[in-house]
Structures are given as C-alpha cells and as structure tokens.
C-alpha positions in Angstrom: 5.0 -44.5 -6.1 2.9 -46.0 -9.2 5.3 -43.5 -11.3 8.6 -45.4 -10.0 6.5 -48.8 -10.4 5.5 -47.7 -14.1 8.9 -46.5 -14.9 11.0 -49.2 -13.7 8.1 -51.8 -15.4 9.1 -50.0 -18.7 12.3 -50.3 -18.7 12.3 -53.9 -18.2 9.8 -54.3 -20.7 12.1 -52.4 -23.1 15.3 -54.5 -22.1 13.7 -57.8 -22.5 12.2 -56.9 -25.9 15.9 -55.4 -27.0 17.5 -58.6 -25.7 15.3 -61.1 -27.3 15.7 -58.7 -31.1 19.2 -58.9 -30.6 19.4 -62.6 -28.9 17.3 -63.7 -32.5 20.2 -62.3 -34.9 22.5 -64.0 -32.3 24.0 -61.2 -30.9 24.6 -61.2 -27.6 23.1 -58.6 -25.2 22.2 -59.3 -21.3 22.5 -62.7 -19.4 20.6 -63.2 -16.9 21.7 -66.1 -14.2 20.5 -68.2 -11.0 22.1 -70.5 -9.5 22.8 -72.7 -6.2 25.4 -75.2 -4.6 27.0 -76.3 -1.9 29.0 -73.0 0.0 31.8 -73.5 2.4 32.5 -70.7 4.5 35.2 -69.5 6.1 35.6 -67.2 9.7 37.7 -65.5 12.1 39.2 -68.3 14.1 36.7 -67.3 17.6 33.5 -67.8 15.1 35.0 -71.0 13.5 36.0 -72.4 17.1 32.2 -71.7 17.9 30.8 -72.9 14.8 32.8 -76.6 15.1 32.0 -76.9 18.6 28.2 -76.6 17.8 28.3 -78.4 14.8 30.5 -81.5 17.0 27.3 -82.0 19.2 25.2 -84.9 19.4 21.7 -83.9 17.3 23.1 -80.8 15.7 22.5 -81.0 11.6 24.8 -78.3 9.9 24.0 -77.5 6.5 25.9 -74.8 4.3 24.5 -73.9 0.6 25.6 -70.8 -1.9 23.1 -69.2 -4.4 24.1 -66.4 -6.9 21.9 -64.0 -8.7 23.6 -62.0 -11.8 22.5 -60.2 -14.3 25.0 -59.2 -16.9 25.1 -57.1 -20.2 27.7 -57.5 -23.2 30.4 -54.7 -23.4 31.8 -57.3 -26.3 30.4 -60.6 -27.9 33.1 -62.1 -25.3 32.8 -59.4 -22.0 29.7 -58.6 -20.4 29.7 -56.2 -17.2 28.5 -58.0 -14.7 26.1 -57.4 -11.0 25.4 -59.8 -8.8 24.6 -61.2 -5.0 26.4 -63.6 -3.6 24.9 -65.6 -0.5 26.8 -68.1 1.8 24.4 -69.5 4.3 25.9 -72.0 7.3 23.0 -73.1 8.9 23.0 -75.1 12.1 19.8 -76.7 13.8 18.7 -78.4 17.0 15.4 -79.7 17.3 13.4 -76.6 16.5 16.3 -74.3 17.4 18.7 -73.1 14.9 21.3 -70.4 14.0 22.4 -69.4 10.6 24.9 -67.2 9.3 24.8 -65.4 5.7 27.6 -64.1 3.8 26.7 -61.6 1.2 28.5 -60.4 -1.5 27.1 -57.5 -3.9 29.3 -56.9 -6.3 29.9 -55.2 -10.1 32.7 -57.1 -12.2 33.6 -58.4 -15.7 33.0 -61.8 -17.1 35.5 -63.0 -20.0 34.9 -66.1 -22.6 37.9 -66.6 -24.6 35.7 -68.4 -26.9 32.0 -67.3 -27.8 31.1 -70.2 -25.1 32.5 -72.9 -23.2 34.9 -71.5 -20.8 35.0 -68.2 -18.5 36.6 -66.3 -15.8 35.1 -63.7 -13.7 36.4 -60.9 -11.7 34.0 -58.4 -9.4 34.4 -56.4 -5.8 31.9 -54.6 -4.2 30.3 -54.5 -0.4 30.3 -57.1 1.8 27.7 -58.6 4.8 27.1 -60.7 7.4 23.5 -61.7 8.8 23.0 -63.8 11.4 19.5 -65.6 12.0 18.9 -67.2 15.4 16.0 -68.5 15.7 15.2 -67.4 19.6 16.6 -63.9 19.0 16.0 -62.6 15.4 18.4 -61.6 12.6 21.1 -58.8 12.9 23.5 -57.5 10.5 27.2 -56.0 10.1 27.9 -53.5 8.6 28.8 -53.0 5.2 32.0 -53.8 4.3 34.4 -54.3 1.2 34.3 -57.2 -0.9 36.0 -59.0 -3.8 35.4 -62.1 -5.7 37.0 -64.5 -8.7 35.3 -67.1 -10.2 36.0 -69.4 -13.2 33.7 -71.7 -15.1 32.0 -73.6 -18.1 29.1 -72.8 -20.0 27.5 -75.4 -21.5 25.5 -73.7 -24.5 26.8 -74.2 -27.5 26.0 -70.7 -29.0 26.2 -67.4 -27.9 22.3 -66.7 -27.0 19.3 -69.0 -25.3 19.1 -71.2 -22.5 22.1 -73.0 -20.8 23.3 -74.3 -17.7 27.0 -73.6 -16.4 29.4 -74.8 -13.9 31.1 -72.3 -11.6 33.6 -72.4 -8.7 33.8 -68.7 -7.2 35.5 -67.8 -4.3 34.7 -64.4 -2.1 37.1 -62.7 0.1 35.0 -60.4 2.6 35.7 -57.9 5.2 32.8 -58.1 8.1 33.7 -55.9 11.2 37.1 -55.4 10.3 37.6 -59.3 10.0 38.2 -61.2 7.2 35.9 -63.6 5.8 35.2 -65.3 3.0 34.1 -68.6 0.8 34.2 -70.8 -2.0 30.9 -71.3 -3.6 30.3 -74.5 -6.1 27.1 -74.0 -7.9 25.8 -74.8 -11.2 23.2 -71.7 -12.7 20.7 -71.8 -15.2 21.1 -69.0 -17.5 19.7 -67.2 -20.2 21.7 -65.1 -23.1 
C-alpha cells in the first residue's frame, strides 16, 4: 500500500513540476478545473411525476446544484484530452427529512479553443449513474450505464497558462436502468492552465 501511495505521490509531483516548466515558457500542458452551478435535471416521466408532486407540497424546499471536476492535458496548444465527473444533485427536504438524487457522469472527451482562449466546445462520453440519498433509508446506486455529454463555453484568461475563471453550459444525456436521463449544468469553474 505505502508503494501505490509513494508511486502515485511521484507522479503528481512530477506532473505538477512539468506543468508549471512548461506553463512558465507559456506552453500549455494540463488544466486542471472545478466548478459549480445551478443543475436542472431531467427523468423518466414516473420519477418526474414523483419529484413535482413532492416538490408541490407545503414545506418542501427543493434545491438542484451541478459541480464538475476535470482535469485535462494538451494534445495541441488548442486540444486538450479531457476526464472529468459530472454531478447533478436534486435535493428535496422536509423538516429533517430529505431525499436527493445524483446524476453522475464520468467521462473522457476533447476540449477545442478555436483561439488560444476565449471560447470553447467540448465533447466526452463515458459511464453513467444514479445515487439516491434518503435520509431514513440510506443511499443506493444503479448501475453503470452509458453516458455522453457536450458543452460549450468561455474562458476568461487572457493567455494560454495561469489562473482563470470560465463560463460553461454543458448538457449530459444518460442512460440509468435502461432509461434515459440527463441534464443541463450552468456553472462557472475556476481553472488553472
């Protein structure tokens, strides 16, 4: 175990010293990004149907955020290769009673800036899954499924390496159970080329 610990340690030690050579000539390398929003999921109509009637009760609060975590490195000084977690969760509370439901999306994809910053698309599929947290009952989870994702957005750095904040508006199309799922997630990331 300390071996795994010591290897993995080292190569992350050897990537973040490679990045930040390469980030000084102003080359780009990795990004590494986390953001969150506002998320609005979408069901098979029988978990919507249940969802709204919950949510339409006197003393019910329903709240429904997204948060993304990608890490990303350049294939080009415009592509980078891209993984990343997507998260959807619709939560809705009573008193001390609540139940939420998470969306995941892991995915691998490609990230394109048609300019060195400013505006970018992004394109990934991978494997999809639902959690659902009640608070009475405990979490259970689907099965994996299959995934796919678009996104489009705008970096605000203006050049290629450091610090920034974007913009993005990504929607996921999931398969949970053999239904379809999916969601639009608005969030703005910090990021660091």
């Amino acid at each position: 175990m300390n071996k795994t610990i010591a290897l993995l340690f080292s190569l992350i030690l050897c990537f973040a010293v490679s990045t930040i050579v390469c980030a000084q000539d102003g080359h780009r390398v990795a990004l590494f990004q986390i953001g969150a929003g506002a998320g609005f999921p979408s069901y098979p109509g029988a978990t919507e149907a249940m969802l709204s009637y919950a949510d339409a009760q006197p003393g019910v609060d329903r709240v429904k955020v997204a948060v993304d975590l990608a890490l990303g490195i350049a294939v080009s000084q415009q592509t980078y290769l891209m993984a990343r977690i997507d998260a959807i969760g619709d939560r809705i509370a009573y008193n001390s009673q609540y139940m939420q439901m998470n969306l995941l999306l892991y995915c691998l994809g490609l990230r394109y800036y048609p300019s060195t910053t400013g505006f970018y698309l992004e394109g990934d599929a991978g494997a999809s899954k639902a959690v659902v947290q009640i608070s009475s009952m405990g979490d259970s989870a689907s099965d994996f499924g299959f995934g796919y994702g678009a996104a489009i957005g705008y970096d605000f750095k203006t050049r290629p390496a450091g610090f920034g904040l974007s913009l993005e508006a990504k929607y996921n199309a999931l398969t949970i159970e053999k239904e379809q799922a999916g969601g639009l997630m608005l969030s703005l990331n910090l990021c660091w080329m």
